[in-house]
N, C-alpha and C positions, 0 to 999 in steps of 0.2 A: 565768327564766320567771316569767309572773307570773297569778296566774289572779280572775276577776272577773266578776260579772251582768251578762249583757248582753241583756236581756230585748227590745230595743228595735230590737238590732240586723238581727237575722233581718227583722222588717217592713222596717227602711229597707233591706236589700239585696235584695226581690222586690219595693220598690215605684221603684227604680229603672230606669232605662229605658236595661238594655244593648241596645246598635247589634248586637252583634257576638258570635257562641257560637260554640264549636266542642267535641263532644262525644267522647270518647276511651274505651274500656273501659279498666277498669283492671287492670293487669297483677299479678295476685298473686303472680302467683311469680318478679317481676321488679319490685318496690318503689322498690330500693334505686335503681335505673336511673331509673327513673320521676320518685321524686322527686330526682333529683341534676340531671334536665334540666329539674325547673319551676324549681328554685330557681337553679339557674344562668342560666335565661332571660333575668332580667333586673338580667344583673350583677351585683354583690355585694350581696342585700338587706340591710338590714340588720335588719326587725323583720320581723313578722308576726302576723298575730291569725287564729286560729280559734274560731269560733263552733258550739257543739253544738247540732244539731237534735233527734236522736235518737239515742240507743244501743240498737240492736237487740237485742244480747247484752252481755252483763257485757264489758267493755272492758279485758281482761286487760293489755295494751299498755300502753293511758293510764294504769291505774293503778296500773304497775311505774315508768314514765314521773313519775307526781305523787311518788310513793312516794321516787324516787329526789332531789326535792327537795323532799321534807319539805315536801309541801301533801297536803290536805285532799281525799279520794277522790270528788271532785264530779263527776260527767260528766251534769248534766241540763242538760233543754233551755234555752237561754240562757246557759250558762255559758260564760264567754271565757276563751281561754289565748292569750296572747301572750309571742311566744319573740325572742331575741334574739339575730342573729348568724347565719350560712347553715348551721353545726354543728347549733344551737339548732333553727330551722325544720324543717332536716332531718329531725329525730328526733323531734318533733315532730310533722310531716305525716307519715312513716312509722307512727308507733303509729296514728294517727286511721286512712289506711285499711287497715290491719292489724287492726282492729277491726271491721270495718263501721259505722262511725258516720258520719251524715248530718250533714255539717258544711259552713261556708261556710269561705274563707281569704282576706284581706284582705294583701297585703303591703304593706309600709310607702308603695311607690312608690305604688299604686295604679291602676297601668298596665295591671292584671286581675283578676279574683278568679274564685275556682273556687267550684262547687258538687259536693259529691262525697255518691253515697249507697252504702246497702248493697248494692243492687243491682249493685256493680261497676260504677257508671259515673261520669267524670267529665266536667263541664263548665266550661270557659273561658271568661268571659265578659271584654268590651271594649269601650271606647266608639268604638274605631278598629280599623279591619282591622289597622294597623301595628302596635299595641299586642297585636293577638291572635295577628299573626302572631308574634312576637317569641317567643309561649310553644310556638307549634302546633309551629313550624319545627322547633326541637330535639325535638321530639317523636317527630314525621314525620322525619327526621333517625334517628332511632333506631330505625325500624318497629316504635312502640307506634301500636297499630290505634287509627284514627278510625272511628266512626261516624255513617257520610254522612247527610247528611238529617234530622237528629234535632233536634229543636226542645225543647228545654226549658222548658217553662213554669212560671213559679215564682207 
């Protein structure tokens, strides 16, 4: 895991122009499930970058998570962790919404990225229905709840 500023990042992904959202609550007492069907969605990722917007509360997770490889208790805004490997992602994207932090997640493919905030909710975004169905399908698939209608605006 490797962690890094990325001050820049957060503007280039609200000033992109996803086709395609699909908004899910997030299952707190069902994570593990959760994210074992983003990261499985599309095939064996192999990297991934999350990007911190906000830490609403001290990020107990993350920074058992940094701690545990001997990095630097950093969880502000702009700061990038990218992990390596579907293990890596995993546990990864697990601490972040186990914390409530408002983060974006870019995986390697870049076939979708998510916007996820404190509020318990997350969003899929895709430049093709295919590509978004790819992540929703396993989702829905496992009856983690959509919510319909919801537009996210970044």
């Amino acid at each position: 895991m490797n962690i890094s500023e990325a001050p820049d990042a957060l503007k280039k992904f609200r000033r992109t122009a996803w086709k395609c959202q699909q908004t899910f609550l997030t299952p707190m007492n069902d994570l593990r499930s959760f994210v074992a069907a983003i990261v499985s969605a599309n095939g064996q990722m192999k990297s991934g970058c999350v990007t911190i917007e906000q830490a609403v509360f001290e990020p107990t997770n993350l920074l058992s998570l940094l701690a545990s490889h001997s990095m630097p208790p950093r969880y502000a805004r702009g700061i990038s962790l990218t992990a390596a490997g579907q293990q890596e992602i995993e546990t990864l994207l697990h601490a972040m919404f186990s914390d409530w932090i408002d983060f974006i997640f870019v995986p390697e493919t870049r076939a979708f990225a998510i916007y996820a905030d404190h509020d318990e909710f997350t969003t899929f975004f895709a430049h093709t229905r295919s590509n978004l169905n790819q992540v929703v399908t396993p989702l829905v698939d496992k009856r983690f709840k959509m919510v319909p209608d919801y537009d996210r605006r970044l």
